[in-house]
C-alpha positions as CSV (number, residue, x, y, z in Angstrom):
1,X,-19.2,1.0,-174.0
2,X,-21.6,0.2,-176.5
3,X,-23.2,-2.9,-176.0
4,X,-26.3,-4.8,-178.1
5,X,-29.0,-7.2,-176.6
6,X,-28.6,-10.9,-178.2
7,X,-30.4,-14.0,-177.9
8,X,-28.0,-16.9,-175.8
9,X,-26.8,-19.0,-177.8
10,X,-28.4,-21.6,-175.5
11,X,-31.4,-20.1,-175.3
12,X,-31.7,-20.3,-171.7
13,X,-30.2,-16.3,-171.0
14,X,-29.7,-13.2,-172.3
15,X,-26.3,-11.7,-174.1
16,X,-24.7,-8.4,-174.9
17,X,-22.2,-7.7,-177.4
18,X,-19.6,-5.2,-175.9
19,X,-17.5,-3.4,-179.0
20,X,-15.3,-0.9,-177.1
21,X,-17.1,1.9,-178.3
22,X,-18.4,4.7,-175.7
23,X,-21.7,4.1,-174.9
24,X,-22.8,8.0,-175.7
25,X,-20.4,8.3,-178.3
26,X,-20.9,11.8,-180.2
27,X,-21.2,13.0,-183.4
28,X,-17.4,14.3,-183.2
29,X,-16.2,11.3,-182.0
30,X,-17.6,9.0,-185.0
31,X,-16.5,11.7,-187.3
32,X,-12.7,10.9,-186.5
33,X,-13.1,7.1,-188.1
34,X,-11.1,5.7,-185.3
35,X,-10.6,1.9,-185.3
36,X,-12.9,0.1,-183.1
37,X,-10.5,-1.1,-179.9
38,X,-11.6,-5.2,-181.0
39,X,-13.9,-7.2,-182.6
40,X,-17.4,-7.4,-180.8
41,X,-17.7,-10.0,-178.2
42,X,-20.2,-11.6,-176.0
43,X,-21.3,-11.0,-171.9
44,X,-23.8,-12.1,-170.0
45,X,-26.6,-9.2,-169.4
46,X,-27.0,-7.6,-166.6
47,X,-22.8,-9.0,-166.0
48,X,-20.9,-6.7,-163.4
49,X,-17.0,-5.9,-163.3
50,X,-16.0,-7.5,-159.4
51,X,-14.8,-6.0,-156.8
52,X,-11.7,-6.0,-155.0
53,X,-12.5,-6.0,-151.5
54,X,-11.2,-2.6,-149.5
55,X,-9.2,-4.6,-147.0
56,X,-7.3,-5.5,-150.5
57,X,-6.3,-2.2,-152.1
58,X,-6.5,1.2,-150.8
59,X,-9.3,2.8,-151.6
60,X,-10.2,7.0,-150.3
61,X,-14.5,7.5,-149.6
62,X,-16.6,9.2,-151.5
63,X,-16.6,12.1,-149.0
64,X,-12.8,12.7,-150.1
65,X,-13.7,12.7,-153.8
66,X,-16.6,15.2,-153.4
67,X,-14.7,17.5,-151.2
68,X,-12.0,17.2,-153.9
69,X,-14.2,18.1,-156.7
70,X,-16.0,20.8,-154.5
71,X,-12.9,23.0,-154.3
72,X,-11.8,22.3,-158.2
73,X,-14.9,23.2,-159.1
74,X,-14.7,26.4,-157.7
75,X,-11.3,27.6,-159.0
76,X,-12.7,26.9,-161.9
77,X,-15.8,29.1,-161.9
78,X,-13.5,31.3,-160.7
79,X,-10.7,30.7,-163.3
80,X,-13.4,31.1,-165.8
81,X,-12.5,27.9,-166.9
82,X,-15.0,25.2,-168.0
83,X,-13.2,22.1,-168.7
84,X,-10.5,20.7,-167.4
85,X,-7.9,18.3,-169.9
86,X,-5.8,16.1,-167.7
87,X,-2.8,15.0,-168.9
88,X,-0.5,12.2,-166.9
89,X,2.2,9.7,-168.0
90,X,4.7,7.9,-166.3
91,X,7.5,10.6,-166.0
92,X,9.5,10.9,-162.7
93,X,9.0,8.2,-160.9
94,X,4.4,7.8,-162.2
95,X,4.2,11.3,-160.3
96,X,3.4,12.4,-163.9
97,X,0.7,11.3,-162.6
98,X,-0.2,12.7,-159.6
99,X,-2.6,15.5,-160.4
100,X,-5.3,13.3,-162.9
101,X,-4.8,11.0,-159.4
102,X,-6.2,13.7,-157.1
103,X,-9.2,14.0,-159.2
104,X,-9.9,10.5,-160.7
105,X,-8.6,8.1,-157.5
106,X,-6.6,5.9,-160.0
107,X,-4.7,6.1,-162.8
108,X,-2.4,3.9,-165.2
109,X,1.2,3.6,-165.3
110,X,0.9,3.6,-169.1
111,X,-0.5,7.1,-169.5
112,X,-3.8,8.2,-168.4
113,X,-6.2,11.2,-169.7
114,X,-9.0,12.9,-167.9
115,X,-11.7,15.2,-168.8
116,X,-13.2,17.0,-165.8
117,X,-16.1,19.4,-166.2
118,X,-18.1,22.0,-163.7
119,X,-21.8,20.2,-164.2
120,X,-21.3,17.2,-165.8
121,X,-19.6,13.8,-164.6
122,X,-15.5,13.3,-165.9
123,X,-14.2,11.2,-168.2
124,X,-11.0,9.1,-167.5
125,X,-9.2,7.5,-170.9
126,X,-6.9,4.6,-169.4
127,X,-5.4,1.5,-171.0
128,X,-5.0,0.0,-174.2
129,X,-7.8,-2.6,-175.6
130,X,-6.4,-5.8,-174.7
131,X,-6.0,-4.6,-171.5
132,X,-9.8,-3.8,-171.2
133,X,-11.6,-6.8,-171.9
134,X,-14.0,-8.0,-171.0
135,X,-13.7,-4.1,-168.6
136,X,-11.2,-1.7,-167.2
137,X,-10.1,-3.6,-164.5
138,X,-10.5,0.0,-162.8
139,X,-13.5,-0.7,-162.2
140,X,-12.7,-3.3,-159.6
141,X,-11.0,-1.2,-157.0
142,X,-12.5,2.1,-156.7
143,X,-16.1,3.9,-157.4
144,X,-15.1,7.8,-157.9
145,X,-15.4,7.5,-161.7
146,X,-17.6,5.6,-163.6
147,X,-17.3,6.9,-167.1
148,X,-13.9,4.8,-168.2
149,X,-12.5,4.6,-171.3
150,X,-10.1,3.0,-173.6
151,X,-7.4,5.1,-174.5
152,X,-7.1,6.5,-177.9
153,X,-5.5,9.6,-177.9
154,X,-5.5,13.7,-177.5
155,X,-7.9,13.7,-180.6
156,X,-10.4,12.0,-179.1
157,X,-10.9,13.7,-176.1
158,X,-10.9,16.9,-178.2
159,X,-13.8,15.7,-179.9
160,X,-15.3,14.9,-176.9
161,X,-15.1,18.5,-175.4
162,X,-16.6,19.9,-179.2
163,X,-19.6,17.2,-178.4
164,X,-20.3,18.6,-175.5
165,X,-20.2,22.5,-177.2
166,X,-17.2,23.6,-175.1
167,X,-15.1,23.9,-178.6
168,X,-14.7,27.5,-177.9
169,X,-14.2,27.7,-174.3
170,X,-12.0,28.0,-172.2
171,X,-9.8,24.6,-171.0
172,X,-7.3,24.2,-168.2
173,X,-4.3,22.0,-169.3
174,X,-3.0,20.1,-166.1
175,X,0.2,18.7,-166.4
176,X,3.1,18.0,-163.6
177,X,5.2,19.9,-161.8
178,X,7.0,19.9,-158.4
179,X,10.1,21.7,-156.6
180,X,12.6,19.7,-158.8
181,X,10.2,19.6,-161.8
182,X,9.6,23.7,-161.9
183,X,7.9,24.1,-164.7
184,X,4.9,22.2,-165.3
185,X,5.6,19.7,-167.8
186,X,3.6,18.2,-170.5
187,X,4.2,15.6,-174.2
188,X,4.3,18.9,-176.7
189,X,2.9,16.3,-178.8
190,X,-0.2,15.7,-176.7
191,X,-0.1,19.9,-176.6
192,X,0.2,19.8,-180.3
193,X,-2.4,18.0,-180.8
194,X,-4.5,19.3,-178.8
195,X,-4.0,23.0,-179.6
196,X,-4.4,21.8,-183.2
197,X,-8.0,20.2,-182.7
198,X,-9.6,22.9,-180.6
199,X,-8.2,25.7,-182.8
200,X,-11.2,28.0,-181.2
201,X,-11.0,27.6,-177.7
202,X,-8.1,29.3,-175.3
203,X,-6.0,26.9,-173.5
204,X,-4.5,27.5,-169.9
205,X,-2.1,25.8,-167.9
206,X,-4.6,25.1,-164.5
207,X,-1.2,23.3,-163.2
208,X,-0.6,25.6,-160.1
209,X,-4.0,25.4,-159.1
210,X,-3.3,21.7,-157.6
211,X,-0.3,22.3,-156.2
212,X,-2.5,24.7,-153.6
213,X,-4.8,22.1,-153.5
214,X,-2.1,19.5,-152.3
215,X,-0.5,21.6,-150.1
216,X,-2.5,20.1,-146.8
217,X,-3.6,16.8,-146.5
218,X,-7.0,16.0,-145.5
219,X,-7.4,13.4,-142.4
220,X,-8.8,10.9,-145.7
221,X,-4.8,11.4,-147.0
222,X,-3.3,11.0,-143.9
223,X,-4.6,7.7,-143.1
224,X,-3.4,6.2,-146.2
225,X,0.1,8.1,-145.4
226,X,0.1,6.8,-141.9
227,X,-0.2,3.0,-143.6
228,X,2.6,3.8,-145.8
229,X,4.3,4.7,-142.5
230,X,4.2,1.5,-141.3
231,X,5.2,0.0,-144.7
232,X,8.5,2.3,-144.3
233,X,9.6,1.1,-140.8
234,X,9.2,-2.6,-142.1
235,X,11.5,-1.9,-144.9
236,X,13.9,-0.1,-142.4
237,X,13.6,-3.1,-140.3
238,X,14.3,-5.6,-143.3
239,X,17.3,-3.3,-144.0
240,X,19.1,-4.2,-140.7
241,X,18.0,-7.7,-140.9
242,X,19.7,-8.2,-144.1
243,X,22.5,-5.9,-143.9
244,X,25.8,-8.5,-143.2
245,X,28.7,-9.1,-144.1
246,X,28.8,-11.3,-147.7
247,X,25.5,-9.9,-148.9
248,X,25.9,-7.8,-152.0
249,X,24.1,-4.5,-151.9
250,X,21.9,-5.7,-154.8
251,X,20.5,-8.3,-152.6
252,X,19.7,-5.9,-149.4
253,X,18.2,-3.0,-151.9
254,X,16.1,-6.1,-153.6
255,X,15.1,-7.4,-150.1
256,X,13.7,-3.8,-149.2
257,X,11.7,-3.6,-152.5
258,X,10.0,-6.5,-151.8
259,X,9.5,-5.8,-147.9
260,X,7.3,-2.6,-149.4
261,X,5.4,-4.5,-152.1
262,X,4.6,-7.8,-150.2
263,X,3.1,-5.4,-147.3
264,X,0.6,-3.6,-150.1
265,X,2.8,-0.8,-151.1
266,X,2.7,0.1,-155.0
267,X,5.8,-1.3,-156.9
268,X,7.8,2.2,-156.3
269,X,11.7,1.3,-157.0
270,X,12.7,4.8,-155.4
271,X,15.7,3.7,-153.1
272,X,18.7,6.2,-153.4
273,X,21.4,4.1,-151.8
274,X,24.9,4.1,-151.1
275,X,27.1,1.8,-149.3
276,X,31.3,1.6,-148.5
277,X,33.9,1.5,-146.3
278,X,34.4,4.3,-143.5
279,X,37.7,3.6,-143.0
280,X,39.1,3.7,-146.4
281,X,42.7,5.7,-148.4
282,X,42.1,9.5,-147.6
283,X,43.8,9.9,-151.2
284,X,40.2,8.1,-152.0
285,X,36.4,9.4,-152.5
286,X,33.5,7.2,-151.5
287,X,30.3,8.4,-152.2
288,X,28.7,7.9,-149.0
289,X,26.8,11.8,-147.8
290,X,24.0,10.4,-149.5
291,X,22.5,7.5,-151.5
292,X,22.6,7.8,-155.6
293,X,20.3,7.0,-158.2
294,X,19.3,4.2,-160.5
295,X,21.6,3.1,-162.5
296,X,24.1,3.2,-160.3
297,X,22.5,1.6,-157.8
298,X,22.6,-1.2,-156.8
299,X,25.7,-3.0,-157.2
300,X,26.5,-6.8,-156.9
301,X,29.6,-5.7,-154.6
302,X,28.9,-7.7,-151.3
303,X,29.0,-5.8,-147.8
304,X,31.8,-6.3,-145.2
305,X,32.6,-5.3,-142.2
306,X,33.3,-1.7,-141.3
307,X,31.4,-0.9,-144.1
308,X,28.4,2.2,-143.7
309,X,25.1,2.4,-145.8
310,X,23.0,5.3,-146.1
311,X,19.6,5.7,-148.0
312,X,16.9,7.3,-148.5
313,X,13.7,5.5,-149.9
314,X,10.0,6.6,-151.1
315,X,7.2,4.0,-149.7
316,X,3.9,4.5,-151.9
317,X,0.4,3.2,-150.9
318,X,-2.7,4.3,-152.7
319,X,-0.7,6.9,-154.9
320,X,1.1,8.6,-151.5
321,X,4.5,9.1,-150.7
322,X,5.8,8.5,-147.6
323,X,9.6,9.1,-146.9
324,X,12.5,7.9,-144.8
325,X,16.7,8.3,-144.2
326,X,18.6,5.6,-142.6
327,X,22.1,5.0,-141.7
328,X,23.5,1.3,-141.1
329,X,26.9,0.3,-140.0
330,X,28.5,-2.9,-140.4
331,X,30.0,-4.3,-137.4
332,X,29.6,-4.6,-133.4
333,X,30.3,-1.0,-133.0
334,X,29.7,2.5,-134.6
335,X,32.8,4.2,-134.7
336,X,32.8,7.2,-132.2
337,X,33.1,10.0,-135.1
338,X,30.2,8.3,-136.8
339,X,28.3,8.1,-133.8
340,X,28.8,11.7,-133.2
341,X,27.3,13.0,-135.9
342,X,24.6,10.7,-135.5
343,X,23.4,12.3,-132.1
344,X,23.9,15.5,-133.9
345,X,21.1,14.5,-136.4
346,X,18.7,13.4,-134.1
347,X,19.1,16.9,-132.1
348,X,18.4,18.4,-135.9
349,X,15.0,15.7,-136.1
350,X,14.0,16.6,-132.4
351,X,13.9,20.2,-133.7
352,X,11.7,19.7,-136.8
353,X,9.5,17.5,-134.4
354,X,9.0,20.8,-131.9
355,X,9.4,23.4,-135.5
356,X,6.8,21.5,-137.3
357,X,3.4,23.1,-135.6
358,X,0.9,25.9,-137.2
359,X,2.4,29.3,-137.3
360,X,6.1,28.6,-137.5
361,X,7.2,30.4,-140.3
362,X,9.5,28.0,-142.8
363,X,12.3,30.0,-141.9
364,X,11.8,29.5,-138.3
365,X,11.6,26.2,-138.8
366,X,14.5,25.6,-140.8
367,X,16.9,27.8,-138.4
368,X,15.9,25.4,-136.0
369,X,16.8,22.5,-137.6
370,X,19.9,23.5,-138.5
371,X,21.0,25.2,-135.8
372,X,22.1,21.9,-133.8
373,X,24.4,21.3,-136.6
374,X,26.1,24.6,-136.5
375,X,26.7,24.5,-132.9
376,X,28.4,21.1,-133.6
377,X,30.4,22.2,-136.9
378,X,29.2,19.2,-138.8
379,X,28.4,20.3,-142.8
380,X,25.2,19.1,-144.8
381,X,24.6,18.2,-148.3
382,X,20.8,18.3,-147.1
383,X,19.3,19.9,-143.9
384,X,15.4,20.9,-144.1
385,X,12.7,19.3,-145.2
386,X,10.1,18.6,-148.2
387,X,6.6,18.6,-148.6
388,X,5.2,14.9,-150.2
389,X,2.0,13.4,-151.1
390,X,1.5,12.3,-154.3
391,X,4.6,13.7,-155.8
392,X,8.0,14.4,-154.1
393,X,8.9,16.8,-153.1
394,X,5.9,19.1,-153.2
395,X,5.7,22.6,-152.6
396,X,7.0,24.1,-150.4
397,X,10.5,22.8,-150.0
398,X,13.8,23.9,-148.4
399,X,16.8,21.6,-148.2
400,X,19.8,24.0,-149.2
401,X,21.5,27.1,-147.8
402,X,20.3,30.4,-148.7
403,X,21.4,31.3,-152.8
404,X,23.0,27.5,-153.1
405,X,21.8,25.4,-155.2
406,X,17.9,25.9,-157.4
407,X,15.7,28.9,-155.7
408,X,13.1,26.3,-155.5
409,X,15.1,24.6,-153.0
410,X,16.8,26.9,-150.7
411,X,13.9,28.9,-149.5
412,X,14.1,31.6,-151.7
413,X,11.1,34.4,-151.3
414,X,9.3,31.8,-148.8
415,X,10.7,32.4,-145.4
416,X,7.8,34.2,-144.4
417,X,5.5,31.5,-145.3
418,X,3.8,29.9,-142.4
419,X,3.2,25.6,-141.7
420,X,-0.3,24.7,-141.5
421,X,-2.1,22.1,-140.1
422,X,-2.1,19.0,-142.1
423,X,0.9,19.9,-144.0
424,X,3.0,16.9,-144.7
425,X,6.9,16.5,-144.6
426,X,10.2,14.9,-145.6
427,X,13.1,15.5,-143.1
428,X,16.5,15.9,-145.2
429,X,19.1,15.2,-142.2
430,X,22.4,14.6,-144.2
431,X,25.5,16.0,-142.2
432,X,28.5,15.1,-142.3
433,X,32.1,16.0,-140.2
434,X,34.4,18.0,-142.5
435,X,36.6,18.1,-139.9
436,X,37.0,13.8,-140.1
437,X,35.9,13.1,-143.6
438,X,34.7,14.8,-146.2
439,X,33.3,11.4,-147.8
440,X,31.1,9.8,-144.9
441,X,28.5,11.1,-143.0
442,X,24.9,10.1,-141.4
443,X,21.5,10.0,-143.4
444,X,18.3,10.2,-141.1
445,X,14.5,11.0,-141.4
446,X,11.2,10.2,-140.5
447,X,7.9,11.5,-141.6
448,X,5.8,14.2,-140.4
449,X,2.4,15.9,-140.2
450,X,2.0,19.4,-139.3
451,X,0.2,19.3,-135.9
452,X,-0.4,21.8,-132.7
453,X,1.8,20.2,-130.3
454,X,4.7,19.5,-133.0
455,X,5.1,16.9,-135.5
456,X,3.1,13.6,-135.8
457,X,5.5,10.9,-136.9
458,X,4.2,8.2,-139.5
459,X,7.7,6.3,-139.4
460,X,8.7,5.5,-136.1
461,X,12.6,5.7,-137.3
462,X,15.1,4.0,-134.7
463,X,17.2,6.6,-132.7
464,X,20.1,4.4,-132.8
465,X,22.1,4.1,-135.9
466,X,21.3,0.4,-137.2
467,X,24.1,-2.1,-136.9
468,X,23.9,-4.8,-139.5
469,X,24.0,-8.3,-138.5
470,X,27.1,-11.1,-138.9
C-alpha cells in the first residue's frame, strides 16, 4: 500500500503514512476513482506485520506452494491461458473457497479474490478496510503471498489485468465445484462484471483444472490431514463422554464443536446428527439411518436411555477436511440387532482398508465394500466412499447404487478408474436392517489415504459402538 516518509512528530524517528492504496497502483486502477479504503494514518518506518508462530496456526512450506504453482503454471501454458481470476466466497460450508486456497495458502471467509499469472507474482484481494489496519492480518500467519490487498471489487481486479496489458488475453475463471456442487459455480454478478470490463479478452472456466490438481494429496497435505485426524478422534471421544441420559442433543453437538476448535481446528459447524429412541411405535418414523442438516439440528430434546445417535462430522485444520461416522447408544448394552449391524459395518471398513491400495479399480473397491453387507441382507442409505481435501466430497465419489440417485454419486462412467497413491477418502458405512427396522441403523467411518499395503487411517475410529455414559 502506498505509504509516504514523514518527519516523527517527536522528532526522535521516522514515520510513514499508509493510505490503503496499492503500492504499484496503475494507470487503470486510478482511472476507476475508487474511494480510498481510510483516511491516511501514521507507522513507524521500517514497522513489520508479526508473526504468528507455526506451532500456532497451520502453516504448508514454501516447497508445497512452488510445487503448487509449478503444475498451474503449466496447464496454463498449455491451456493458452495467461491469467488466472480467482473467484471464492463463503458458499457451502467456505469450500467456495477452496481453489483460491490451493493457490494463495489462505483466504477470508468474507469473500476472497486472486489474480494468478505465468511470470509475475499473484495478487490476493481479501478484507474490508477496517479489517486491514494498520495490515492484513494475513500477513501474520503465512509467507506464500505477499502482494495483499483490500478488497474492492471485480472492477478492480479487471483493471489490474488491463495494467499489466493482458486486456485481450485469454483468462481462466476459477470458481467451485465438487460431486454435489456439479457445475462449477460462480456470483453472475462478479461474471457480469467482469465480462463487462474486459470486453476484449476471452474468458474460460479453468475450474476442472483443480479438481485434477486435488485429486492426490501431497505428503505436505497429508500431514496437516493426519492433525485433523487427531482433532476428529477427540471430538469422537468428547461425544461418548458427554452422551447421557438428561443432556439435550444441543449440548453434546455444542460440546463436539468446541472439542474441534479448542484443539486448533477452524470453526467448521459441519456435524450432521441425529439422535432417538430404538425402541419406539412401529406406526412411527425416526430419522435415525443418518444424521440431518442444520437447521434441524440440533435440538434442545435431552437424551435418555435406550436412545441411539448417529453422525457424521467434518474436522478442518489449515483449510483440510478430514471425515468421520459414529454411532452411540445410550445405555449398558447395545441391543443385539444393533449390534449386528454394527459388526457388519466394520467387515464393510475392513474391506475399504484392504480395497484402498494403487491399482484397485473404484469399482473393485466399491464391490468390496459392499459385499459384506449383501451377504448379511442389511440395506444402505450410503455404502462407498468420497474423496476430501479442501472441499467435500471431491472427485471421485461413489456412495449410491448403480443409476440411484445423481451420476456423480453412483459411479457412473468411472468404474474403470483406478486409486492412486495419495488419494484421500471418506468412508460412507450407513446400513441399516430392513428386516428389523426400517428407521435405525449404524453410522461408521474413518479416514483414509491411498497407500500400497491398504489404507492409512488418520482417525483411529473405536470398533465398538460407543455407549454413552449415566
Amino acid at each position: 500500500m502506498t505509504t509516504t516518509s514523514d518527519p516523527a512528530p517527536t522528532g526522535t524517528e521516522d514515520w510513514t503514512t499508509v493510505t490503503g492504496i496499492p503500492a504499484h497502483e496503475g494507470p487503470e486502477v486510478a482511472a476507476l476513482g475508487l474511494p480510498q479504503p481510510y483516511p491516511p494514518h501514521r507507522i513507524p518506518v521500517g514497522a513489520r506485520p508479526s508473526r504468528v508462530p507455526g506451532e500456532f496456526v497451520p502453516r504448508l512450506p514454501i516447497t508445497e506452494r512452488d510445487r503448487r504453482w509449478d503444475a498451474i503454471c503449466k496447464k496454463m501454458v498449455l491451456a493458452g491461458v495467461d491469467a488466472l481470476v480467482l473467484l471464492g466466497n463463503d458458499m457451502y460450508w467456505d469450500m467456495g473457497l477452496a481453489n483460491l486456497r490451493y493457490v494463495m495458502g489462505t483466504g477470508a471467509k468474507m469473500g476472497s479474490l486472486g489474480l494468478f499469472f505465468v511470470d509475475q507474482d499473484p495478487v490476493l484481494y481479501n478484507a474490508v478496510a477496517h479489517m486491514s489496519r494498520p495490515f492484513h492480518f494475513q500477513a501474520s500467519i503465512q509467507d506464500w503471498i505477499s502482494d495483499i490487498r483490500i478488497a474492492r471489487g471485480i472492477r478492480e481486479a479487471a483493471a489490474e489485468l488491463r495494467d499489466r496489458g493482458l486486456g485481450s488475453s485469454r483468462i481462466g475463471v476459477v470458481g467451485f465445484s465438487s460431486t454435489i456442487q456439479t457445475v462449477p459455480t460462480v456470483l453472475d454478478g462478479e461474471m457480469t462484471a467482469l465480462a463487462g470490463a474486459l470486453p476484449h479478452a476471452t474468458l474460460v472456466d479453468f475450474s476442472p483444472a483443480f479438481q485434477e490438481l486435488r485429486l492426490v494429496k501431497s505428503e505436505a497435505e497429508l500431514s496437516l490431514m493426519r492433525h485433523a485426524g487427531t482433532i476428529a478422534r477427540e471430538v469422537l471421544d468428547t461425544l461418548v463422554e458427554h452422551a447421557r441420559p438428561g443432556v439435550t442433543e444441543a449440548e453434546v453437538y455444542a460440546d463436539m464443536i468446541r472439542t474441534q476448535i479448542a484443539r486448533g481446528a477452524e470453526p467448521n459447524i459441519f456435524n450432521l446428527l441425529a439422535s432417538g429412541p430404538v425402541e419406539h411405535p412401529s406406526d412411527e418414523l425416526w430419522h435415525l439411518l443418518h444424521g440431518v442438516d442444520q437447521p434441524a439440528v440440533p435440538t434442545t430434546r435431552p437424551l435418555a436411555d435406550g436412545d441411539v445417535i448417529v453422525t457424521e462430522w467434518h474436522t478442518k485444520y489449515g483449510g483440510y477436511l478430514v471425515h468421520t461416522e459414529y454411532t452411540v447408544y445410550i445405555g449398558s448394552r447395545v441391543p443385539d440387532r444393533l449390534q449386528r449391524i454394527w459388526d457388519v459395518s466394520l467387515e464393510c471398513l475392513d474391506a475399504s482398508r484392504e480395497a484402498f491400495r494403487p491399482g484397485t479399480t473404484l469399482r473393485e473397491a466399491w464391490e468390496a465394500i459392499r459385499r459384506p453387507a449383501e451377504k448379511a441382507g442389511l440395506d444402505f442409505v450410503e455404502l462407498g466412499f468420497h474423496a476430501m481435501g479442501l472441499a467435500s466430497p471431491e472427485f471421485p465419489t461413489v456412495i449410491y447404487r448403480p443409476g440411484f440417485g445423481s451420476p456423480a454419486l453412483n459411479g457412473s462412467g468411472i468404474g474403470d478408474l483406478v486409486l492412486e497413491e495419495g488419494m484421500t477418502f471418506g468412508n460412507n458405512i450407513d446400513l441399516h436392517d430392513p428386516s428389523w427396522k426400517p428407521d435405525v441403523g449404524c453410522m461408521l467411518a474413518d479416514f483414509m489415504v491411498v497407500r500400497p499395503g491398504g489404507a492409512e487411517l488418520l482417525v483411529g475410529t473405536p470398533r465398538e459402538i460407543g455407549l454413552g455414559g449415566s
